[in-house]
C-alpha positions as CSV (number, residue, x, y, z in Angstrom):
1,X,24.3,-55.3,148.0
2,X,25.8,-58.4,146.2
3,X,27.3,-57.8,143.1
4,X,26.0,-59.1,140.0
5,X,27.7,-60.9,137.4
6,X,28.3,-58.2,134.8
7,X,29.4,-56.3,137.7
8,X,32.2,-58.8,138.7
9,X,32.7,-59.2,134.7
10,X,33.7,-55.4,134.7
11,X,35.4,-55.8,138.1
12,X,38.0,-58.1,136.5
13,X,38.0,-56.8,133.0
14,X,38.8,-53.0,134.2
15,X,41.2,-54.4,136.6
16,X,43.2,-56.7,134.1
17,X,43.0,-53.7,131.4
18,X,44.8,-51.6,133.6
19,X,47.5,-53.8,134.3
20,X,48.2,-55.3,131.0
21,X,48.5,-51.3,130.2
22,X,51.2,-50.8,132.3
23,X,52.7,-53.8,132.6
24,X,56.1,-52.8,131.4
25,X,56.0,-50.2,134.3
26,X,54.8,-52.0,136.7
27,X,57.5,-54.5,136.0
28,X,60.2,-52.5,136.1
29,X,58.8,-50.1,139.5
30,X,58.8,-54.1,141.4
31,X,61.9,-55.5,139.8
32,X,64.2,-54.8,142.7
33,X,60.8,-55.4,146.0
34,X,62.7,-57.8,148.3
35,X,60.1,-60.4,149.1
36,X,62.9,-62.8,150.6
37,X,60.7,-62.9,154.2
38,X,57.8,-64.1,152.7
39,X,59.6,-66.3,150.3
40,X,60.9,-67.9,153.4
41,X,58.1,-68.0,155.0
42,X,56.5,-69.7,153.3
43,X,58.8,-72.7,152.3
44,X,59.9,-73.4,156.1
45,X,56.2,-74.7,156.6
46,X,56.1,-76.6,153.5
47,X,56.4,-80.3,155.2
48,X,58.2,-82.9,153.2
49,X,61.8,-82.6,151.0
50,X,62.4,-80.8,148.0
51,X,62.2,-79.9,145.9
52,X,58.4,-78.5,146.2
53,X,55.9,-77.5,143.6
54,X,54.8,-74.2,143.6
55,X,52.0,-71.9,142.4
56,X,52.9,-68.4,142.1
57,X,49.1,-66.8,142.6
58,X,49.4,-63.8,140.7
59,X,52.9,-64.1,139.2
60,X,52.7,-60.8,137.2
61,X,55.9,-60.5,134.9
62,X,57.4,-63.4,136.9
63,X,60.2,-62.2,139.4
64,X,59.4,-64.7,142.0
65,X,58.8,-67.5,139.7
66,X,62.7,-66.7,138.6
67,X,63.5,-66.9,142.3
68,X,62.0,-70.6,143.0
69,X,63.8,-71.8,140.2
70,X,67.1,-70.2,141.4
71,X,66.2,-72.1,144.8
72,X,65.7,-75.8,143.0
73,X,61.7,-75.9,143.2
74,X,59.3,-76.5,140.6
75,X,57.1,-73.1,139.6
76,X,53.8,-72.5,138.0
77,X,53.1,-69.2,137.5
78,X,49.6,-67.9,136.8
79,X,47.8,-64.4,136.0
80,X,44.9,-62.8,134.7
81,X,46.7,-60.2,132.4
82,X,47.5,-61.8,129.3
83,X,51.0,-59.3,129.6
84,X,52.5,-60.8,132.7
85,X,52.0,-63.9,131.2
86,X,53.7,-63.2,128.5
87,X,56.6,-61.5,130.6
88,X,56.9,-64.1,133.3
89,X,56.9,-67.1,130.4
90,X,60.1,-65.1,128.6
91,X,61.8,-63.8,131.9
92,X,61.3,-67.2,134.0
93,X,60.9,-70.1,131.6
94,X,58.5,-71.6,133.7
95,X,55.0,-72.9,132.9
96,X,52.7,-70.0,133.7
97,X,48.5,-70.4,133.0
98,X,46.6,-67.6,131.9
99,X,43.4,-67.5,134.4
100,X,41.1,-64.8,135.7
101,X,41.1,-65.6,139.3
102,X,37.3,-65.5,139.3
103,X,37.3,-68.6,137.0
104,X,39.9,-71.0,138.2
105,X,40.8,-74.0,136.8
106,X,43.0,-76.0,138.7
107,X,44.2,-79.8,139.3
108,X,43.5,-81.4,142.4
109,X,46.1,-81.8,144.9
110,X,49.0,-80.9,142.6
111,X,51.1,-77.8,145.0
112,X,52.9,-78.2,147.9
113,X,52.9,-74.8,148.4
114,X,50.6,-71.6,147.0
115,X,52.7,-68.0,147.4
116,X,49.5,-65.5,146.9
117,X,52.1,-62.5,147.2
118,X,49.8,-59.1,146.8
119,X,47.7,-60.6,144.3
120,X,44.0,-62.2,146.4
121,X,43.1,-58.8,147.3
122,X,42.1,-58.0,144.1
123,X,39.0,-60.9,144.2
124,X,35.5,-59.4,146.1
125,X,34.6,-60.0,149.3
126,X,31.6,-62.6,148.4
127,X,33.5,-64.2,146.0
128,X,36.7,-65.3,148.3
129,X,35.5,-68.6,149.9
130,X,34.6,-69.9,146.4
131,X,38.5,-68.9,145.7
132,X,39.4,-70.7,148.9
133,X,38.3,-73.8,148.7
134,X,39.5,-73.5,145.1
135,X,43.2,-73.1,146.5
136,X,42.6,-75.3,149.1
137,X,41.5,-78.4,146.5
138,X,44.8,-77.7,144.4
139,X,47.1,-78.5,147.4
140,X,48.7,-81.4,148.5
141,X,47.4,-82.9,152.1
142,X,49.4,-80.3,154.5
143,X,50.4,-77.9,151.9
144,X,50.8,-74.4,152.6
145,X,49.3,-71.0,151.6
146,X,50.8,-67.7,152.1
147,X,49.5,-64.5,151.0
148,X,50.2,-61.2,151.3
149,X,47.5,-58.4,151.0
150,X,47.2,-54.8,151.9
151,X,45.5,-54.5,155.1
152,X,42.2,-52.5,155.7
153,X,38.5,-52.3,157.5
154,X,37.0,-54.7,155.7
155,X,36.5,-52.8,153.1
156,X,36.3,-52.7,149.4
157,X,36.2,-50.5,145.7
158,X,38.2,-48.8,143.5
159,X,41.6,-47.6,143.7
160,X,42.1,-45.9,140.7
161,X,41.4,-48.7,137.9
162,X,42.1,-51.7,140.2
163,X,39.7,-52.9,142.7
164,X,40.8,-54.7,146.1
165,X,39.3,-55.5,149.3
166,X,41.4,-54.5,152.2
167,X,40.9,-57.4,155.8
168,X,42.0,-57.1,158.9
169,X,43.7,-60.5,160.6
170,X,40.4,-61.2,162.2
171,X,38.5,-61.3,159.0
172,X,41.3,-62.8,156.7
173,X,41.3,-65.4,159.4
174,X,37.7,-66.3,159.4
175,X,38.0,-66.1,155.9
176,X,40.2,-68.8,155.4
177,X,39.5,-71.6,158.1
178,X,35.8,-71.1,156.3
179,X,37.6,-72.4,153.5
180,X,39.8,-75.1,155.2
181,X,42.9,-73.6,156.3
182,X,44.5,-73.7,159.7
183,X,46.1,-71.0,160.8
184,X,50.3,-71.1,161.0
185,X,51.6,-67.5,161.2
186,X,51.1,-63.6,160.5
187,X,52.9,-60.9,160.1
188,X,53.5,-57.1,159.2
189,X,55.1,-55.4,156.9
190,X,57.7,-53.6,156.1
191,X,59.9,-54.7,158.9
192,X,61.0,-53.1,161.7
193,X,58.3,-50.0,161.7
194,X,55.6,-49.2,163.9
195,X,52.4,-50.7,163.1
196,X,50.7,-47.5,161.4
197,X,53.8,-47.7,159.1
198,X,53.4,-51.5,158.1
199,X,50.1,-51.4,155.9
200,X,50.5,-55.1,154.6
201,X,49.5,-57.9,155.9
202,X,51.5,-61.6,155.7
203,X,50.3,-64.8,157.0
204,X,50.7,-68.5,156.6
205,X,48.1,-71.2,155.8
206,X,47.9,-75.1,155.9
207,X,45.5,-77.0,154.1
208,X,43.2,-78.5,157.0
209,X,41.9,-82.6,157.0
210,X,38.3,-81.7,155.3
C-alpha cells in the first residue's frame, strides 16, 4: 500500500527527531568509523582534475566533510536534522544546507561527485527514483555517486525510531539506472569477512547521457 503524505510527513519527522536527540552520541559513537575505502572509492571514478566539488548526502555532524577538505576538494554538506547541521557547520567549516531528503532543492549540474555514505536508506521505497533523478540533475556530466546502505530483502519499516529500506544489489541496481546511473562498482563491507558478516552494501554510480 502506498504511503500517503502525512505518512511520509511522520516518516521523516520521527526519523529526524530521533537523531537531532542524540546527535551528540551519535557523533561521538562514529567519530573514529574509518570510511577511507569508500572515500576512495569514490574519488578514483571522479573524471577530470581537482580539485572536485562534493556533496556530502547526509553529512550528519560532519566528519567526512572535514576529511575532503583535509584532501584539497570543495564540500557541501547537507542534512535533515537541524543538529548535524549545526555540528558539521562548527566542526568542518564548510557550507552545509539544511534539507529533508524528501524535499530537495538542489542546483543543476553543480557536483562532480555525490558520497551518499549510510544516509539514502533512510528515504521509502516509492519515493527513491524521485530522489534519483534529483541526484542525478545536481551532477556534473560523468559525475559520480557512491552510496553506502545497509543491505536487506527489499524490505522496509521501523528500526526503533528511524525508518530504512534495506536492497539487495539487484534492486539498488535497477533502482538507479531507472534514474540515470550506470553502474561502476560494488562492494561489501566490512572487509575481509565472509559475506553473512558484511551487512552493508557499497557501490559506485555515474551519471548516464539522459
Amino acid at each position: 500500500m502506498p504511503l500517503k503524505p502525512e505518512d511520509l510527513a511522520s516518516i521523516t519527522a520521527t526519523t529526524l527527531d530521533d537523531y537531532n536527540r542524540n546527535a551528540e552520541g551519535f557523533r561521538e559513537g562514529t567519530r573514529d568509523h574509518d570510511v577511507s575505502q569508500n572515500i576512495e572509492a569514490m574519488l578514483r571514478h571522479i573524471r577530470g582534475r581537482a580539485p572536485f566539488t562534493i556533496l556530502d548526502f547526509g553529512c550528519g555532524p560532519g566528519r567526512d566533510l572535514q576529511t575532503f577538505t583535509r584532501l584539497g576538494h570543495c564540500a557541501i554538506g547537507l542534512d535533515g536534522a537541524e543538529s548535524f547541521v549545526a555540528m558539521a557547520r562548527a566542526d568542518s567549516g564548510c557550507e552545509v544546507w539544511h534539507q529533508d531528503f524528501l524535499a530537495l532543492d538542489l542546483p543543476a549540474s553543480r557536483f562532480d561527485g555525490i558520497f551518499a555514505n549510510a544516509s539514502l536508506f533512510h528515504v521509502p521505497r516509492q519515493e527513491l527514483p524521485r530522489v534519483l533523478r534529483q541526484l542525478h540533475a545536481t551532477l556534473k556530466p560523468g559525475g559520480v555517486l557512491f552510496s553506502s546502505n545497509p543491505r536487506g530483502q527489499n524490505d522496509e519499516g521501523w528500526s526503533g525510531s528511524r525508518y530504512g529500506a534495506w536492497h539487495d544489489y539487484e534492486s539498488w541496481k535497477a533502482l538507479l539506472e531507472s534514474a540515470g546511473f550506470e553502474a561502476v562498482e560494488h562492494y561489501y563491507r566490512p572487509t575481509g569477512l565472509p559475506r553473512e558478516q558484511q551487512p552493508w552494501l557499497a557501490s559506485v554510480w555515474r551519471k548516464g547521457a539522459r
